[in-house]
PAKE-980626 format. One line per field, with one value per residue (C-alpha): residue in three letters; x, y, z; residue number from 1. Coordinates in pm, whole numbers. Example, Ala and Ser with C-alpha at 12.3 -4.5 7.8 and 13.67 -1.06 7.14 Angstrom:
2
resn [Ala, Ser]
c1 [1230, 1367]
c2 [-450, -106]
c3 [780, 714]
resi [1, 2]
END
This chain:
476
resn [Unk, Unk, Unk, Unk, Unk, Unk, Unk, Unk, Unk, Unk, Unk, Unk, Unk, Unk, Unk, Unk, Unk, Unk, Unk, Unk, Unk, Unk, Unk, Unk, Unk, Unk, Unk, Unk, Unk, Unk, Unk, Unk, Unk, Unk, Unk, Unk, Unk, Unk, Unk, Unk, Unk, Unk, Unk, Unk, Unk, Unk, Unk, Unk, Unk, Unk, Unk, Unk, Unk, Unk, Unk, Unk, Unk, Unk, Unk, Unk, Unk, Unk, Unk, Unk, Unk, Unk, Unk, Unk, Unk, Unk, Unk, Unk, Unk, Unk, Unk, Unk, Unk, Unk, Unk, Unk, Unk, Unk, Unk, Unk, Unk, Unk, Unk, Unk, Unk, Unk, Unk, Unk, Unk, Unk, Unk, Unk, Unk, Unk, Unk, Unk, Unk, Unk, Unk, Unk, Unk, Unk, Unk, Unk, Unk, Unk, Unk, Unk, Unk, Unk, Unk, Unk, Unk, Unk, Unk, Unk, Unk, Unk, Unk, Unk, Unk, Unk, Unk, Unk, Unk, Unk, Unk, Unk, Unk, Unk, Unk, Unk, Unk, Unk, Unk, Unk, Unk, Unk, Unk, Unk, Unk, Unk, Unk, Unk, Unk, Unk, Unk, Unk, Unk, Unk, Unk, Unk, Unk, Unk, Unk, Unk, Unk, Unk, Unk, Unk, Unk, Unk, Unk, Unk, Unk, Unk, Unk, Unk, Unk, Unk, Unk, Unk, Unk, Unk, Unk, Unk, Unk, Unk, Unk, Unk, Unk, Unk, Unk, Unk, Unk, Unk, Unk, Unk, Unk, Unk, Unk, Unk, Unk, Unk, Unk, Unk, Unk, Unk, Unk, Unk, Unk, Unk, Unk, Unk, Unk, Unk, Unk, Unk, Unk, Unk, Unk, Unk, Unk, Unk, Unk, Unk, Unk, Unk, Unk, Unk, Unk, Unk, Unk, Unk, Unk, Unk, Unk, Unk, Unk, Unk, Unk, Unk, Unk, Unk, Unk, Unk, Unk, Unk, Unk, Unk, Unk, Unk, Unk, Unk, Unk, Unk, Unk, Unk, Unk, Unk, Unk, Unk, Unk, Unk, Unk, Unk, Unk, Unk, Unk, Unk, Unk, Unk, Unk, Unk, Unk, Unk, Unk, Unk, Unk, Unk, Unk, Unk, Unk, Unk, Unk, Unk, Unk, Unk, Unk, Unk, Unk, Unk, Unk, Unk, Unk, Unk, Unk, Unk, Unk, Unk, Unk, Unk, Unk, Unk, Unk, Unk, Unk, Unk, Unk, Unk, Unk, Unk, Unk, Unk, Unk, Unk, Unk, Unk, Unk, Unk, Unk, Unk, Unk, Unk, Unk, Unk, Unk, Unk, Unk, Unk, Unk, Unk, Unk, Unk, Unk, Unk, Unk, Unk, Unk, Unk, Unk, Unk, Unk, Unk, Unk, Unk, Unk, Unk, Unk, Unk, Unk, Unk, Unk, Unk, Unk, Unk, Unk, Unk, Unk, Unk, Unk, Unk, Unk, Unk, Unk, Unk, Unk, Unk, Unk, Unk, Unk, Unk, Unk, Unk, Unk, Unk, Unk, Unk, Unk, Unk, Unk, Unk, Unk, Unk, Unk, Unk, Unk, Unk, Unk, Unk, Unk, Unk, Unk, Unk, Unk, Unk, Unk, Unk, Unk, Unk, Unk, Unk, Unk, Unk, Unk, Unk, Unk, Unk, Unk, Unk, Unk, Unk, Unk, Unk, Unk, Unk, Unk, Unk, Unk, Unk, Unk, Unk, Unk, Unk, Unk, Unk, Unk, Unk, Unk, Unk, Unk, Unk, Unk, Unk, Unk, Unk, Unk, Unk, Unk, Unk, Unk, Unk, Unk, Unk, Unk, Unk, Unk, Unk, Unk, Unk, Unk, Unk, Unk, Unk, Unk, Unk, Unk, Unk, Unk, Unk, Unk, Unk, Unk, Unk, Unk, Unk, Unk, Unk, Unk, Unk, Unk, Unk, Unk, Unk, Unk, Unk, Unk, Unk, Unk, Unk, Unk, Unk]
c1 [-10730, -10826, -10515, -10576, -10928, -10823, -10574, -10867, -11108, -10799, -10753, -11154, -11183, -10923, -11027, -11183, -11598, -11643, -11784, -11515, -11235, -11030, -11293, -11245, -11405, -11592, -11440, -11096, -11227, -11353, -11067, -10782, -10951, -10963, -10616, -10514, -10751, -10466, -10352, -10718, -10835, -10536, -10762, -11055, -11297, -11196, -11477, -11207, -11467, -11564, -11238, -11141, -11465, -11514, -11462, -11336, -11067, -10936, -10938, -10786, -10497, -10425, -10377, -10140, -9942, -9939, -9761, -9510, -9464, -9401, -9205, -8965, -8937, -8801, -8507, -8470, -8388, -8415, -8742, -8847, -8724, -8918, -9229, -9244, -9159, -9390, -9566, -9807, -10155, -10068, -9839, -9961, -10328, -10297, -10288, -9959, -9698, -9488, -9661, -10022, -9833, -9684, -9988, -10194, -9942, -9884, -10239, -10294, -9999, -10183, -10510, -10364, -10133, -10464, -10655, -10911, -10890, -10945, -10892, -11288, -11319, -10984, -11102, -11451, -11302, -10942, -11125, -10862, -10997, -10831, -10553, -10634, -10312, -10116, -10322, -10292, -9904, -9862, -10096, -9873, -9604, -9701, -9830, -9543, -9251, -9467, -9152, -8999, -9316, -9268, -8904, -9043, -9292, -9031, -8730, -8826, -8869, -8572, -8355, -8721, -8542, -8255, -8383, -8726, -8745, -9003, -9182, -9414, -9702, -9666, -9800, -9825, -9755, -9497, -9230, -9197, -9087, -8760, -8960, -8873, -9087, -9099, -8877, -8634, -8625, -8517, -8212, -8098, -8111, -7896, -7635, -7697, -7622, -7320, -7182, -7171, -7011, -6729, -6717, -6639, -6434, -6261, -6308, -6544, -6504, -6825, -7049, -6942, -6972, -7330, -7453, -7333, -7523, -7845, -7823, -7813, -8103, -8313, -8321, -8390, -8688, -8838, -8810, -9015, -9268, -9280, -9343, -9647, -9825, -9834, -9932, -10134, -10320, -10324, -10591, -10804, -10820, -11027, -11000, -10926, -10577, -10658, -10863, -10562, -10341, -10566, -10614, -10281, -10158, -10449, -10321, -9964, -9918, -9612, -9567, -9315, -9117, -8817, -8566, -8346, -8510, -8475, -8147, -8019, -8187, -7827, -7612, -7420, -7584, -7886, -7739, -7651, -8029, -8133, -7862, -8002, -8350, -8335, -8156, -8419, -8641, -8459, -8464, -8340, -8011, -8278, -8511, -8231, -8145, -8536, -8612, -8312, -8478, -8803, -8667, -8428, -8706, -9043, -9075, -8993, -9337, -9516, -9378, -9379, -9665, -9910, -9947, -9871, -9604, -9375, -9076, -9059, -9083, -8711, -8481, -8693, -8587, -8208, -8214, -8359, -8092, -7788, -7876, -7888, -8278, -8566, -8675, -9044, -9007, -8883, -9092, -9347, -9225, -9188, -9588, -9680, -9436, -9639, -10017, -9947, -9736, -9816, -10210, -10342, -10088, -10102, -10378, -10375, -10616, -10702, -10573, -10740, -10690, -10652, -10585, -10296, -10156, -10378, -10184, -10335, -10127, -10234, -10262, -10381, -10756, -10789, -11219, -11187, -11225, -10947, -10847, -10618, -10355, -10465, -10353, -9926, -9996, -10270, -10068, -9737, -9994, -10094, -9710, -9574, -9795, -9668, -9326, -9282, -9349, -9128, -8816, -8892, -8859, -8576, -8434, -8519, -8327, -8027, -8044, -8064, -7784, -7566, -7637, -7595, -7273, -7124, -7187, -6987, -6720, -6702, -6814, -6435, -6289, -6353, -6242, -6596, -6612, -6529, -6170, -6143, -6290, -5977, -5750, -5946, -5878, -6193, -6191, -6457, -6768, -7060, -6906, -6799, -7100, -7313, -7071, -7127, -7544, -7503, -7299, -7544, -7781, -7538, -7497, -7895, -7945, -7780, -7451, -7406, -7247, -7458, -7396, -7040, -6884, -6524, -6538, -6191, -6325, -6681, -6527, -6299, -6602, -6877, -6561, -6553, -6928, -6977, -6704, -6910, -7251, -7061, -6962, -7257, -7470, -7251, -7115, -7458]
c2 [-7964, -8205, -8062, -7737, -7716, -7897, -7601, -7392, -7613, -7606, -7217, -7131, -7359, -7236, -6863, -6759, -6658, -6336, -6112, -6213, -6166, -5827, -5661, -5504, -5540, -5222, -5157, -5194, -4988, -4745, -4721, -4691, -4448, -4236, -4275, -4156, -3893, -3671, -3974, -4084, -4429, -4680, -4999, -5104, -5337, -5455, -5606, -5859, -5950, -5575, -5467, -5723, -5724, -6054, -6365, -6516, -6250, -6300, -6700, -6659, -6447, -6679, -7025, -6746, -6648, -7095, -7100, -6894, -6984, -7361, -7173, -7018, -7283, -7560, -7238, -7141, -7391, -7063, -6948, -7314, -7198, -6900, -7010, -7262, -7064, -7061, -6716, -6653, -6466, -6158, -6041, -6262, -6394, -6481, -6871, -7105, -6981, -6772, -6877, -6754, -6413, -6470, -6610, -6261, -6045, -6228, -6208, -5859, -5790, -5986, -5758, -5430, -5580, -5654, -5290, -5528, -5268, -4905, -4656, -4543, -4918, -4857, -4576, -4674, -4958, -4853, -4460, -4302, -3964, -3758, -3944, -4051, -3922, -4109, -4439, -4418, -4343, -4643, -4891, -4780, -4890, -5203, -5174, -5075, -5260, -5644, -5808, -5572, -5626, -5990, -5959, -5707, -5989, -6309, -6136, -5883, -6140, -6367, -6317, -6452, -6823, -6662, -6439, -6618, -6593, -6725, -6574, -6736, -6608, -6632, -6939, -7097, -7481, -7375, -7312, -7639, -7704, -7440, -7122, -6812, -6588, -6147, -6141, -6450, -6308, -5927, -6100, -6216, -5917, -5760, -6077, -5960, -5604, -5691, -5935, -5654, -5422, -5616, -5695, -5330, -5281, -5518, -5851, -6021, -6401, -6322, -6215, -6544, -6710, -6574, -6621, -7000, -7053, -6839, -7010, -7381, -7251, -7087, -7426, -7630, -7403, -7422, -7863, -7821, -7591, -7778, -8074, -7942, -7767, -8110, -8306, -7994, -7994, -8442, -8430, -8210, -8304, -8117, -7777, -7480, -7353, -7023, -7176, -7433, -7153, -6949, -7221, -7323, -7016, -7009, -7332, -7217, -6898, -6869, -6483, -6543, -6204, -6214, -5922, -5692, -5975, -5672, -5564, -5890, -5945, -5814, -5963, -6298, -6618, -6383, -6133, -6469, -6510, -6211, -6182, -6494, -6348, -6050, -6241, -6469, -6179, -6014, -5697, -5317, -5196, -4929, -5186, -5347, -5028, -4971, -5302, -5268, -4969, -5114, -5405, -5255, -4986, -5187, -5194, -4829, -4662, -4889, -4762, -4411, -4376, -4401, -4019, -3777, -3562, -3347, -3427, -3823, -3832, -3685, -3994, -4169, -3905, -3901, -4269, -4271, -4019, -4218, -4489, -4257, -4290, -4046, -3964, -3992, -4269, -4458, -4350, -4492, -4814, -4884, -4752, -5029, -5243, -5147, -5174, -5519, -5628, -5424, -5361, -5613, -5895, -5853, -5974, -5884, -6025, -5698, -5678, -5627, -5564, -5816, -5753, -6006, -5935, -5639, -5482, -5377, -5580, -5601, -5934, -6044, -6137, -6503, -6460, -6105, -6050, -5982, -5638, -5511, -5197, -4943, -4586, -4580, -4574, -4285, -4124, -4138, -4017, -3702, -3638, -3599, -3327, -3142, -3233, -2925, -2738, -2897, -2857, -2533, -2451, -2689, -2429, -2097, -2226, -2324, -2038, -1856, -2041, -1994, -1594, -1615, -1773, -1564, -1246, -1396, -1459, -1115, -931, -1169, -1029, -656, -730, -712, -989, -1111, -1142, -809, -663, -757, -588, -264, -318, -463, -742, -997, -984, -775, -442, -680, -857, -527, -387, -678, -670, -282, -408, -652, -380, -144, -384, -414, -71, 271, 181, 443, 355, 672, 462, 381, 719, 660, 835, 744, 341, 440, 615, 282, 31, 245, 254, -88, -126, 74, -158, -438, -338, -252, -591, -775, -592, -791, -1080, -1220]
c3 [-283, 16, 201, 120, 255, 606, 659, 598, 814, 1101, 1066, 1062, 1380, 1619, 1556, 1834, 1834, 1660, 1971, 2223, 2006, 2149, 2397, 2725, 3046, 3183, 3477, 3332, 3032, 3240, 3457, 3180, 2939, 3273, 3329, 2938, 2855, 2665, 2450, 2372, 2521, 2494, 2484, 2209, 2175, 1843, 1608, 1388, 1115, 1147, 1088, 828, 609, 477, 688, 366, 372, 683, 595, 321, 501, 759, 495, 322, 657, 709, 346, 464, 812, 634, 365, 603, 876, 632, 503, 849, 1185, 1360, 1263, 1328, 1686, 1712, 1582, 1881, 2145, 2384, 2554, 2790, 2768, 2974, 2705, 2404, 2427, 2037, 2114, 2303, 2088, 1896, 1609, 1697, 1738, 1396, 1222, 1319, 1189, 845, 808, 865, 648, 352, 449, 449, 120, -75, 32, 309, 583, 415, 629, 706, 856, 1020, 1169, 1297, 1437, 1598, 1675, 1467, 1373, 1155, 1029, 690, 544, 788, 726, 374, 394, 685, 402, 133, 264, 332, -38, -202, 46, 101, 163, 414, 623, 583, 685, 973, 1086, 1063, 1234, 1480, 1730, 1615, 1931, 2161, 2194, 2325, 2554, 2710, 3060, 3319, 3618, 3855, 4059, 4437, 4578, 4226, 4206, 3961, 4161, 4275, 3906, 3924, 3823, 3970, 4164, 4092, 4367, 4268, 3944, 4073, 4243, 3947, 3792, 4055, 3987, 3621, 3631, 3913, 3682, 3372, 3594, 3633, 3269, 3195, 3467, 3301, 3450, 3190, 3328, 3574, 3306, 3145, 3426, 3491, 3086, 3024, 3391, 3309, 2986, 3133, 3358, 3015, 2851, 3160, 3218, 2868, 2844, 3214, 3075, 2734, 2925, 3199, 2895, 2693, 3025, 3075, 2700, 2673, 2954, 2827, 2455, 2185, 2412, 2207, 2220, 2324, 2620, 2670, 2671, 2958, 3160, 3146, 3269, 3555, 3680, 3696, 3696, 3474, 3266, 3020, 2876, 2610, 2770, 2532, 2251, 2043, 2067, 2017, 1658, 1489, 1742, 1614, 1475, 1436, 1227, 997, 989, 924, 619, 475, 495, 315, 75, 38, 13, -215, -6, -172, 61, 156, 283, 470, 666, 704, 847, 1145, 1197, 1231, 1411, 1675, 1764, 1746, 2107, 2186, 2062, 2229, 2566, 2501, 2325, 2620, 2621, 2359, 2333, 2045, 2191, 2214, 1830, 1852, 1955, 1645, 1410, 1506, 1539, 1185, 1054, 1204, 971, 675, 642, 564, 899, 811, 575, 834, 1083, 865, 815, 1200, 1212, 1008, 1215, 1520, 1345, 1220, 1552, 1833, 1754, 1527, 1586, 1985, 2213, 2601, 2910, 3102, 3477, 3782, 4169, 4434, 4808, 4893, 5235, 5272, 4955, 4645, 4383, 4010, 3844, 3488, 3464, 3351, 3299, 3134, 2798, 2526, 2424, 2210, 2291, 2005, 2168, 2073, 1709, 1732, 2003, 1771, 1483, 1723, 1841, 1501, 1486, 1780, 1706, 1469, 1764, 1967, 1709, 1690, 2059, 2108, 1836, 2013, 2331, 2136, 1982, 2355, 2436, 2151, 2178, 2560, 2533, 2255, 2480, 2779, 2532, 2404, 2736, 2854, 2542, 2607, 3039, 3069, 3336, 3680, 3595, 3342, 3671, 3936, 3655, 3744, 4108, 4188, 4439, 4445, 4662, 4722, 4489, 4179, 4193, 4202, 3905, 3695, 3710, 3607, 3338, 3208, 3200, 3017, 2754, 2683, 2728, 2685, 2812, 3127, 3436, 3664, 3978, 3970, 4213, 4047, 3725, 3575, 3658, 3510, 3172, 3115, 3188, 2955, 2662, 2712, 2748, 2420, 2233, 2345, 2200, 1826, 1813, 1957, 1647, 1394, 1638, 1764]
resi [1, 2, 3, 4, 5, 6, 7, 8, 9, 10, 11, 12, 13, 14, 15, 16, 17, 18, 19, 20, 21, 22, 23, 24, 25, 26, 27, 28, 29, 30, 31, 32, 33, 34, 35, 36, 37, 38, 39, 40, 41, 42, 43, 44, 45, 46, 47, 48, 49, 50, 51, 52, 53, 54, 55, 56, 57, 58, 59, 60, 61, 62, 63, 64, 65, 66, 67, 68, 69, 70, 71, 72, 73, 74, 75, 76, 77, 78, 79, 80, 81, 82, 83, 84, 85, 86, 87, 88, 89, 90, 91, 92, 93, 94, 95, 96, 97, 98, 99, 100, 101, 102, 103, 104, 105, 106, 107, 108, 109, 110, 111, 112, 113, 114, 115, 116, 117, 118, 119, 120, 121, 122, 123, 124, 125, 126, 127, 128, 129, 130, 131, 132, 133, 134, 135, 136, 137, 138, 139, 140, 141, 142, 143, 144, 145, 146, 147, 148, 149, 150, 151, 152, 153, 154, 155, 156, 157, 158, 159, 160, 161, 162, 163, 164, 165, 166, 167, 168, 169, 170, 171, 172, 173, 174, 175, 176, 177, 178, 179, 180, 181, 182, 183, 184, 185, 186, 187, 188, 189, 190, 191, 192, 193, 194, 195, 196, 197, 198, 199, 200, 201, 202, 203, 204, 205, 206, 207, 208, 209, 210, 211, 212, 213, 214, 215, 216, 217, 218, 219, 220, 221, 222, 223, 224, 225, 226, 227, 228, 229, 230, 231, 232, 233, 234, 235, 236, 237, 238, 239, 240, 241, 242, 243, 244, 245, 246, 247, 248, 249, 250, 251, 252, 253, 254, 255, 256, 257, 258, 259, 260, 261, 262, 263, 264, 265, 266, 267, 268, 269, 270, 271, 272, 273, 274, 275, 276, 277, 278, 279, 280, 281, 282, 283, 284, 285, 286, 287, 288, 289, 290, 291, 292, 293, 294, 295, 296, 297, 298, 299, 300, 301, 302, 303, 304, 305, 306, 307, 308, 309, 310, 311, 312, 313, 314, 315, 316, 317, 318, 319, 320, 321, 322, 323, 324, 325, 326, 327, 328, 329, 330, 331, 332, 333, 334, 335, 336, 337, 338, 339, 340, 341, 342, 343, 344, 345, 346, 347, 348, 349, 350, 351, 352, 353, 354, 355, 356, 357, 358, 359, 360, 361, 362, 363, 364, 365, 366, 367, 368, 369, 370, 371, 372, 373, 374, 375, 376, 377, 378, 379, 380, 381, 382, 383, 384, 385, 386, 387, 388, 389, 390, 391, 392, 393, 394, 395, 396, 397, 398, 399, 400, 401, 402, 403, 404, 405, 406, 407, 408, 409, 410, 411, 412, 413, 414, 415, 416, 417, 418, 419, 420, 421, 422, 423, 424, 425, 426, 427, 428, 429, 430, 431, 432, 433, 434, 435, 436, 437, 438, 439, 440, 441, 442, 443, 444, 445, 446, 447, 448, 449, 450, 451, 452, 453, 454, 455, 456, 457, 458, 459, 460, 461, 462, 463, 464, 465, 466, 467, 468, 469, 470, 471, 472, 473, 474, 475, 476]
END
């Protein structure tokens, strides 16, 4: 009981103050809605309690998302791994690490689980108008699939050890330590992509070369970061994580990103893990397909989504359909991927504009306020709807194209064409060309040839002509 209520007392005190939780600045509010007017604004100020209901709820979600995040660490070294891994507050404001990330999502998953966030507080809070149906089907699925969302939450960030990398403002004290500047960090990129080059040109050993050495480098770089944030957080004792975690990265500077993190959630030792996870979860073979769905596309949506269009539900669909999956279903299931990762789960500092070398260059805003990136999952919401559209134009042009290319077939067949022509003693240039438009015509109209002089050549082309148009009334 005792030890119960100090994980309560430990989870109620490092939430952050109700008001400050997800807002955005005005001027970068301003500014962004401006710049996404067809997708809706792309950035909320998010009310948590507002959106949660009950503080009690949300208290009693987070102890819950602890149970399993202890649950799963002592099955799992790897999630141990994850949970630990450190991020930075440009991408991940949650709190230090992984684990703040991970500790939002379970929660919300609980929420949304138990019926906490109905859709009318879902919608005064997100601005998600007119989308009921597509709430309720995104909350049932979290409903009626709780342990496929738990999967979701534990393992769509499993490769994030593997992959973290480190970048370092200009100027920043950091790179004294080994950490890489934007520019730095492009050049080895270039080594990178030179290095896979070779590899499929068949010469693999500089790719290997280039991994076990960026590999070396990874691990160096996360003991030296470990180390400064703990020498960083021992002098200033009793400060918030979320404020140790923004003044940490005010003092050095360092944006941490986790690069192709999700294509590498199925690729060896991970695949292990997540085998032994849906075990443990005792997930349905449907689930299993549904969740690398989710897990391999989580990021996607969140990119594309800024704006809203038809066709960018389309590579969802077909990626959906390769795995043997109800399109929708699954679209559905990465939806609630994205609410309880990318929206809920994910807290951002706004950006704003500082002259460095008289250029304009965009940097993360340490004193701004929190916000939360809301517009992919209304956007996506919005597409779908156009995407009927879409499939149905994509259909009238194949549809051109198939009709288009079955005439120049048959219009070959009957000698109707460039080479059929040269048979008739026409030689190419300025007459065949000027035979073959009057031909086109003929087809689509009455068939006559008035304005070709030769009449033996114009009686052979309209018999042709006329052969043409019977079969293109059954062929086409």
């Amino acid at each position: 009981m005792w030890g119960e209520f100090l994980l309560t007392y430990f989870i109620f005190s490092s939430m952050p103050e109700r008001p400050s939780m997800y807002p955005l600045s005005p001027e970068q509010g301003d500014s962004r809605i401006a710049r996404h007017v067809e997708g809706g604004p792309r950035e909320h100020r998010i009310d948590l309690e507002g959106l949660f209901g009950e503080l009690t709820d949300l208290v009693e979600a987070r102890v819950e998302a602890d149970q399993w995040m202890i649950e799963f660490a002592k099955a799992e070294p790897k999630v141990r791994d994850i949970l630990k891994t450190p991020q930075s507050p440009d991408k991940h404001a949650e709190g230090p690490n992984v684990e703040d990330h991970y500790r939002a999502i379970l929660s919300s998953i609980v929420l949304l689980r138990d019926g906490k966030i109905p859709y009318e507080r879902a919608r005064s809070i997100f601005g998600m108008e007119d989308a009921e149906q597509e709430w309720g089907e995104v909350e049932a699925i979290v409903k009626d699939h709780p342990n496929l969302l738990v999967a979701f939450a534990f393992l769509h960030d499993v490769a994030k050890p593997d992959t973290i990398g480190f970048v370092a403002r200009d100027g920043s004290q950091a790179i004294e330590h080994g950490f890489a500047t934007k520019a730095m960090d492009k050049e080895i990129e270039k080594r990178k992509k030179k290095a896979r080059d070779a590899a499929k040109k068949g010469d693999p050993s500089s790719q290997e070369t280039f991994e076990i050495e960026q590999e070396a480098r990874r691990a160096e770089l996360l003991a030296t970061y470990r180390q400064l944030f703990a020498e960083f957080s021992s002098a200033r004792q009793g400060v918030d994580p979320l404020d140790l975690q923004r003044g940490f990265f005010e003092e050095y500077g360092i944006s941490i990103s986790y690069r192709g993190h999700a294509e590498q959630a199925y690729d060896g030792e991970n695949l292990e893990v997540v085998q032994r996870t849906q075990d443990r979860l005792q997930l349905t073979d449907e689930e299993r397909l549904l969740l690398r769905f989710a897990i391999e596309q989580h990021i996607n949506p969140l990119m594309k989504f800024e704006q809203v269009e038809g066709k960018d539900v389309h590579s969802f669909v077909e990626a959906a359909k390769e795995l043997g999956l109800d399109p929708k279903k699954a679209i559905r299931v990465l939806q609630a991927g994205m609410l309880v990762d990318g929206i809920i789960g994910t807290v951002k500092l706004p950006t704003k504009i500082e002259i460095t070398d008289g250029n304009e260059v965009q940097v993360t805003d340490t004193s701004g306020e929190k916000y939360i990136y809301t517009a992919p999952l209304v956007n996506f919401w919005r597409a779908e709807q156009l995407y009927p559209a879409y499939q149905a134009e994509v259909e009238r042009k194949k549809k051109e194209e198939e009709t288009a290319h079955a005439r120049n077939v048959l219009l070959k067949e009957e000698g109707l064409d460039g080479d059929g022509l040269k048979t008739l003693g026409i030689q190419q240039g300025a007459d065949m060309g000027r035979i073959l438009g009057m031909i086109a015509g003929a087809v689509r109209g009455d068939g006559k040839l008035s304005n070709v002089q030769d009449a033996a050549l114009r009686g052979e082309l309209e018999a042709r002509i006329e052969r043409a148009k019977m079969r293109l009334k059954t062929y086409v």
